[in-house]
C-alpha positions in Angstrom: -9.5 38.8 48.8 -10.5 35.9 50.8 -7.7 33.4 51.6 -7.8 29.6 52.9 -6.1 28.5 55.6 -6.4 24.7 55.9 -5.5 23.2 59.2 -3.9 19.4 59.8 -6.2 19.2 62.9 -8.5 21.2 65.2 -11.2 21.4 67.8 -14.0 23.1 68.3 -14.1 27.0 69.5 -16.8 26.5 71.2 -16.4 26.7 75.6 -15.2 23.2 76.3 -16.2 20.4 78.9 -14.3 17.0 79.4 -17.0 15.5 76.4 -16.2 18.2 74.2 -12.5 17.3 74.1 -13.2 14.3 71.9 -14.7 16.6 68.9 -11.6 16.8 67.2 -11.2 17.0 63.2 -8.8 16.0 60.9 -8.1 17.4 57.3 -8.1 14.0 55.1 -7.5 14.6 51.1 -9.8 17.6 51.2 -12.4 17.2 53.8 -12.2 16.8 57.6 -13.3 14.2 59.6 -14.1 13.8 63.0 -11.3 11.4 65.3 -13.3 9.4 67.3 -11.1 10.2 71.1 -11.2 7.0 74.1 -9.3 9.6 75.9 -9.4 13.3 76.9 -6.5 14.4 75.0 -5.2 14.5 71.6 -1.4 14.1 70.3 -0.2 15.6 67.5 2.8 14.4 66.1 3.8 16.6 63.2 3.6 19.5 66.2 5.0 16.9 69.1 2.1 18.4 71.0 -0.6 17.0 73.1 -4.0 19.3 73.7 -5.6 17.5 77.0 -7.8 18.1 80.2 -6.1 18.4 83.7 -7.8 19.1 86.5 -5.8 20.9 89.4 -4.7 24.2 90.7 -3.6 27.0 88.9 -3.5 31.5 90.2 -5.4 30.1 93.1 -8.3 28.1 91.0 -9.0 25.0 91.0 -10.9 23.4 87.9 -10.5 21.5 85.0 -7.9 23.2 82.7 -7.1 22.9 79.1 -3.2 22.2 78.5 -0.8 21.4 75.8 1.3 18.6 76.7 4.9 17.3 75.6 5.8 13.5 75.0 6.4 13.0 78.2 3.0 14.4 79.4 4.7 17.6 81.3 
């Protein structure tokens, strides 16, 4: 039995680069549409959750990462 699991927002699966970050899609009525991003990050307030780019440091690599963020960006 197949089930359907419809999500409020989401991004693509596909590898990600600072451009892709603004294909995000949001379930309106019964079809998503696409959010048109100025920015490389998305809030989400029904999670109070961010999903942004942040380039830096991290187990001795430095590139750009893809981080969940709070409200106040930590």
């Amino acid at each position: 039995m197949d089930e359907t699991f419809q999500l409020q927002t989401y991004s693509s699966d596909e590898v990600l680069t600072a451009s892709d970050l603004n294909l995000f899609f949001t379930l309106q009525a019964d079809r998503y549409t696409e959010l048109n991003l100025q920015t490389p990050g998305f809030w989400m307030p029904t999670l109070e959750l961010g999903l942004g780019l942040w380039r830096g440091r991290y187990h001795g690599m430095e590139r750009l990462w893809l981080r969940w963020y709070d409200a106040t960006e930590n």
